[in-house]
C-alpha positions as CSV (number, residue, x, y, z in Angstrom):
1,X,-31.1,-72.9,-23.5
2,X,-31.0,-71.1,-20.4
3,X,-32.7,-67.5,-20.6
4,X,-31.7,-64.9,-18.1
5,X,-32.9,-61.9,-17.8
6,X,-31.2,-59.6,-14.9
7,X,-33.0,-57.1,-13.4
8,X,-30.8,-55.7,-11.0
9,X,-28.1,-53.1,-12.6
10,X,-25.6,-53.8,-9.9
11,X,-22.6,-54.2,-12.3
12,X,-20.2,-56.3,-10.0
13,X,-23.3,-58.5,-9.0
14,X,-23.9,-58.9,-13.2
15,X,-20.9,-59.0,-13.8
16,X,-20.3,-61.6,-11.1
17,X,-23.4,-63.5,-12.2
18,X,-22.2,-64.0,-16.0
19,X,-18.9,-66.2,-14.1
20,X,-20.6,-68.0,-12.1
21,X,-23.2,-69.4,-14.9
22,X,-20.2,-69.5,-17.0
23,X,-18.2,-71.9,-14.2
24,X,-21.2,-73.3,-12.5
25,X,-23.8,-74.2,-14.9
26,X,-23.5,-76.8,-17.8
27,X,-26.6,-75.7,-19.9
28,X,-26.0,-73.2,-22.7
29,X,-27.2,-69.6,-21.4
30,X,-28.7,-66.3,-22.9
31,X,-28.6,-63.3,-20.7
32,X,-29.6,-59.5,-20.6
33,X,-28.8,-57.1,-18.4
34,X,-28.4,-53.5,-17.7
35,X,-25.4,-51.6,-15.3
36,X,-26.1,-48.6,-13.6
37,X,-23.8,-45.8,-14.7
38,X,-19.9,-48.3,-14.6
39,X,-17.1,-48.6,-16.6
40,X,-16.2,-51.9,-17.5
41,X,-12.7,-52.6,-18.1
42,X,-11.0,-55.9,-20.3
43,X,-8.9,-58.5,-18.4
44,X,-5.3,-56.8,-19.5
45,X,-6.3,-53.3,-19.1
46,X,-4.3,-50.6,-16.8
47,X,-7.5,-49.4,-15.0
48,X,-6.1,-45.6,-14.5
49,X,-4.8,-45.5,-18.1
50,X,-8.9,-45.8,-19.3
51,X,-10.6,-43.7,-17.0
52,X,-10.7,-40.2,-15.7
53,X,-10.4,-41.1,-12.2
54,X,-11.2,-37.4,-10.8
55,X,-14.6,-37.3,-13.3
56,X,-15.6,-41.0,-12.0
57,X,-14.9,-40.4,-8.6
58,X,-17.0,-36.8,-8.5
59,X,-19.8,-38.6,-10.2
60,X,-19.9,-41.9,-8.3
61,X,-19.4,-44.6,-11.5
62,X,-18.7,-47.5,-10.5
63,X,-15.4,-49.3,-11.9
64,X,-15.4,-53.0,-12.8
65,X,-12.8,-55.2,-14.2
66,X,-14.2,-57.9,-16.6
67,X,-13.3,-61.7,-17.6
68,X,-13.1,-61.1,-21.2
69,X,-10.2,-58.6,-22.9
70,X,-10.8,-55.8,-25.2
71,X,-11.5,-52.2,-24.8
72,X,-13.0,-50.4,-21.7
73,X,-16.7,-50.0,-22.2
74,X,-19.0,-47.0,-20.2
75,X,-22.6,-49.2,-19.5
76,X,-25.6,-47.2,-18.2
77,X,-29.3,-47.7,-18.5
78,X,-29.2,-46.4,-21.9
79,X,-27.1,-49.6,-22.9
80,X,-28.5,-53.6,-22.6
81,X,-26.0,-55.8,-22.1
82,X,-26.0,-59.4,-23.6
83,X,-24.2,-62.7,-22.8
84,X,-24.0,-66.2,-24.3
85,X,-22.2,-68.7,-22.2
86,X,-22.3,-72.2,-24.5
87,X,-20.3,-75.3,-24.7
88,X,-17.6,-74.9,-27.2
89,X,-15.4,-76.7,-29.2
90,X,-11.9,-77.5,-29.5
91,X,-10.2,-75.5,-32.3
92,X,-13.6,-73.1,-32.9
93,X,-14.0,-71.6,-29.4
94,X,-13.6,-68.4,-30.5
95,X,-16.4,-67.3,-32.9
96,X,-17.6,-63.1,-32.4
97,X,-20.1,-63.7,-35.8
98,X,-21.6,-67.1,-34.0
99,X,-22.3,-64.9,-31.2
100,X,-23.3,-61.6,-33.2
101,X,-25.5,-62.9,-36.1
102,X,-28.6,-63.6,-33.9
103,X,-28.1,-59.9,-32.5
104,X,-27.7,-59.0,-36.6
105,X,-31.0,-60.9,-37.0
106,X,-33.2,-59.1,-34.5
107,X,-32.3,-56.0,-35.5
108,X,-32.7,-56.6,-39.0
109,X,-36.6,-57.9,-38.3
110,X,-37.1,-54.7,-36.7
111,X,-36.2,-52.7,-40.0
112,X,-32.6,-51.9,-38.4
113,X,-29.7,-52.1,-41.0
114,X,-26.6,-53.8,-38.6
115,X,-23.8,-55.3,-39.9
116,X,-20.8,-57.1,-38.2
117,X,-17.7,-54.8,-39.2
118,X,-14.3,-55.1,-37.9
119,X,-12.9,-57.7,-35.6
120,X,-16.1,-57.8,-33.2
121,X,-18.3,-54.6,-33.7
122,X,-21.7,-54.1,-34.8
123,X,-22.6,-50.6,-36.3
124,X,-25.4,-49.2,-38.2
125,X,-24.2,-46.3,-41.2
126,X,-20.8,-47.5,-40.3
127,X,-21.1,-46.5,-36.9
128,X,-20.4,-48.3,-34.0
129,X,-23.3,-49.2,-31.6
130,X,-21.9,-52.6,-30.2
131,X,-18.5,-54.0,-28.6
132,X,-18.0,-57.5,-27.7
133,X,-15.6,-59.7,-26.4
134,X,-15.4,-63.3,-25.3
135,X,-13.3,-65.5,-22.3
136,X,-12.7,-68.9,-22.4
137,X,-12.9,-71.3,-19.5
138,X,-11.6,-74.8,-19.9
139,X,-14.1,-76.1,-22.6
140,X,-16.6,-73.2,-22.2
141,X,-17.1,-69.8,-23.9
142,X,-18.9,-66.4,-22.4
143,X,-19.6,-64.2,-25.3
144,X,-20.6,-60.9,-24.5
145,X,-21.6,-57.3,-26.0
146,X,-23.5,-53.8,-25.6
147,X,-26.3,-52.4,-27.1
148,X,-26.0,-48.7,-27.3
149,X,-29.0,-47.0,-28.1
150,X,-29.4,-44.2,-25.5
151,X,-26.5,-43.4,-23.1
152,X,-25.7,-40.4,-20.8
153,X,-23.2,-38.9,-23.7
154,X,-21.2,-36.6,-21.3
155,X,-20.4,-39.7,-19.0
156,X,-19.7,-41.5,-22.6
Protein backbone atom coordinates (compact mmCIF):
# COMPACT_ATOMS: atom_id res chain seq x y z
CA UNK A 1 0.00 0.00 0.00
CA UNK A 2 0.83 3.40 -0.96
CA UNK A 3 1.21 5.90 2.16
CA UNK A 4 0.76 9.56 1.67
CA UNK A 5 1.11 11.90 3.85
CA UNK A 6 0.21 15.63 2.55
CA UNK A 7 1.80 18.35 3.97
CA UNK A 8 0.44 21.10 2.19
CA UNK A 9 -3.22 22.35 3.46
CA UNK A 10 -4.07 23.75 0.20
CA UNK A 11 -7.56 22.16 0.00
CA UNK A 12 -8.23 22.22 -3.89
CA UNK A 13 -4.51 20.93 -4.38
CA UNK A 14 -5.61 17.88 -1.62
CA UNK A 15 -8.46 17.63 -2.78
CA UNK A 16 -7.16 17.55 -6.34
CA UNK A 17 -4.35 15.09 -5.32
CA UNK A 18 -6.92 12.35 -3.77
CA UNK A 19 -8.44 12.23 -7.88
CA UNK A 20 -5.59 12.00 -9.43
CA UNK A 21 -4.20 8.93 -7.19
CA UNK A 22 -7.63 7.71 -7.41
CA UNK A 23 -7.57 7.92 -11.60
CA UNK A 24 -3.86 7.70 -12.07
CA UNK A 25 -2.41 5.21 -9.75
CA UNK A 26 -3.20 1.41 -9.64
CA UNK A 27 -1.64 0.60 -6.20
CA UNK A 28 -3.97 0.72 -3.21
CA UNK A 29 -3.32 4.16 -1.22
CA UNK A 30 -3.52 5.56 2.41
CA UNK A 31 -3.48 9.30 2.69
CA UNK A 32 -3.54 12.11 5.48
CA UNK A 33 -3.99 15.43 5.15
CA UNK A 34 -4.98 18.69 6.60
CA UNK A 35 -7.05 21.96 4.83
CA UNK A 36 -6.57 25.26 5.81
CA UNK A 37 -9.74 26.80 7.19
CA UNK A 38 -12.50 25.33 3.68
CA UNK A 39 -15.69 24.04 3.42
CA UNK A 40 -15.89 21.03 1.55
CA UNK A 41 -19.08 20.34 -0.17
CA UNK A 42 -20.59 16.59 -1.62
CA UNK A 43 -20.88 16.01 -5.36
CA UNK A 44 -24.95 16.86 -5.35
CA UNK A 45 -24.87 19.71 -3.01
CA UNK A 46 -26.32 23.40 -3.87
CA UNK A 47 -23.10 25.21 -2.74
CA UNK A 48 -25.14 28.61 -1.46
CA UNK A 49 -27.76 26.36 0.28
CA UNK A 50 -24.64 25.06 2.89
CA UNK A 51 -22.76 28.00 3.39
CA UNK A 52 -23.00 31.51 4.80
CA UNK A 53 -21.64 33.08 1.88
CA UNK A 54 -21.28 36.71 3.57
CA UNK A 55 -19.43 34.92 6.82
CA UNK A 56 -17.00 32.87 4.31
CA UNK A 57 -16.36 35.60 2.24
CA UNK A 58 -15.46 38.21 5.30
CA UNK A 59 -13.20 35.47 6.66
CA UNK A 60 -11.50 34.21 3.46
CA UNK A 61 -12.57 30.17 3.72
CA UNK A 62 -12.05 28.67 0.97
CA UNK A 63 -15.03 26.67 -0.83
CA UNK A 64 -14.42 23.33 -2.45
CA UNK A 65 -16.69 20.92 -4.18
CA UNK A 66 -15.76 17.22 -3.62
CA UNK A 67 -15.98 13.76 -5.64
CA UNK A 68 -17.74 11.96 -3.09
CA UNK A 69 -21.69 12.92 -1.91
CA UNK A 70 -22.79 13.55 1.49
CA UNK A 71 -23.02 16.38 3.74
CA UNK A 72 -20.90 19.67 3.61
CA UNK A 73 -17.98 19.36 5.94
CA UNK A 74 -15.89 22.74 7.54
CA UNK A 75 -11.85 21.25 7.59
CA UNK A 76 -9.30 23.36 9.38
CA UNK A 77 -6.07 22.44 11.10
CA UNK A 78 -7.85 21.20 13.93
CA UNK A 79 -9.32 18.30 11.64
CA UNK A 80 -6.90 15.44 9.72
CA UNK A 81 -8.29 14.22 6.88
CA UNK A 82 -8.00 10.52 5.66
CA UNK A 83 -8.30 8.72 2.30
CA UNK A 84 -8.21 5.14 1.14
CA UNK A 85 -8.23 4.78 -2.56
CA UNK A 86 -8.19 0.59 -3.24
CA UNK A 87 -9.16 -1.70 -5.94
CA UNK A 88 -12.69 -2.82 -5.38
CA UNK A 89 -14.93 -5.28 -6.29
CA UNK A 90 -17.93 -5.83 -8.23
CA UNK A 91 -21.10 -5.94 -6.04
CA UNK A 92 -19.05 -4.82 -2.59
CA UNK A 93 -17.63 -1.39 -3.78
CA UNK A 94 -19.23 0.33 -1.34
CA UNK A 95 -18.08 -0.67 2.23
CA UNK A 96 -18.00 2.70 4.99
CA UNK A 97 -17.01 -0.12 7.98
CA UNK A 98 -14.12 -1.60 5.54
CA UNK A 99 -12.87 1.80 5.42
CA UNK A 100 -13.72 2.91 9.20
CA UNK A 101 -12.61 -0.14 11.29
CA UNK A 102 -8.84 0.46 10.97
CA UNK A 103 -9.75 4.19 12.06
CA UNK A 104 -11.97 2.33 15.04
CA UNK A 105 -8.77 0.27 15.73
CA UNK A 106 -6.25 3.14 16.27
CA UNK A 107 -8.27 4.94 18.38
CA UNK A 108 -9.30 2.08 20.42
CA UNK A 109 -5.19 1.30 21.06
CA UNK A 110 -4.96 4.69 22.27
CA UNK A 111 -7.71 4.15 25.12
CA UNK A 112 -10.29 6.08 22.81
CA UNK A 113 -13.88 4.50 22.95
CA UNK A 114 -15.14 5.03 18.87
CA UNK A 115 -17.76 3.23 17.44
CA UNK A 116 -19.14 3.25 13.86
CA UNK A 117 -22.86 4.55 14.34
CA UNK A 118 -25.26 5.50 11.75
CA UNK A 119 -24.84 5.19 7.99
CA UNK A 120 -20.97 6.34 7.95
CA UNK A 121 -20.12 8.29 11.30
CA UNK A 122 -17.76 7.65 13.91
CA UNK A 123 -18.47 9.25 17.43
CA UNK A 124 -17.24 8.85 20.84
CA UNK A 125 -20.27 9.20 23.84
CA UNK A 126 -22.53 9.13 21.00
CA UNK A 127 -21.14 12.10 19.51
CA UNK A 128 -20.07 12.72 16.25
CA UNK A 129 -16.28 13.29 15.57
CA UNK A 130 -16.03 11.79 12.00
CA UNK A 131 -18.01 12.02 8.49
CA UNK A 132 -17.11 10.02 5.63
CA UNK A 133 -18.07 9.41 2.31
CA UNK A 134 -16.89 7.40 -0.77
CA UNK A 135 -16.88 7.86 -4.91
CA UNK A 136 -16.53 5.24 -7.20
CA UNK A 137 -14.52 5.34 -10.39
CA UNK A 138 -14.91 2.49 -12.90
CA UNK A 139 -13.55 -0.39 -10.76
CA UNK A 140 -11.92 1.81 -8.07
CA UNK A 141 -13.14 3.24 -4.64
CA UNK A 142 -11.83 6.66 -2.76
CA UNK A 143 -12.95 6.40 0.78
CA UNK A 144 -12.65 9.31 2.80
CA UNK A 145 -13.32 10.93 6.32
CA UNK A 146 -12.40 13.70 9.11
CA UNK A 147 -11.00 13.60 12.26
CA UNK A 148 -12.29 16.30 14.45
CA UNK A 149 -10.41 16.80 17.45
CA UNK A 150 -9.76 20.54 17.61
CA UNK A 151 -11.56 22.93 15.24
CA UNK A 152 -12.01 26.73 15.21
CA UNK A 153 -15.85 26.19 16.71
CA UNK A 154 -17.22 29.67 15.60
CA UNK A 155 -16.05 28.95 11.89
CA UNK A 156 -17.73 25.24 12.73
Amino acid sequence: MLIIKRHNTNPYVNLATEEYVLKHFDEDSFMLWRNEPSIIVGKHQNTLAEINLDYVTANKIKVVRRLSGGGAVFHDLGNINFTFISQGKPGSLVDFRKYTEPILEVMQKMGIDARFEGRNDLTIDGRKFSGNAEHVYKDRVLHHGTLLFSATMANL
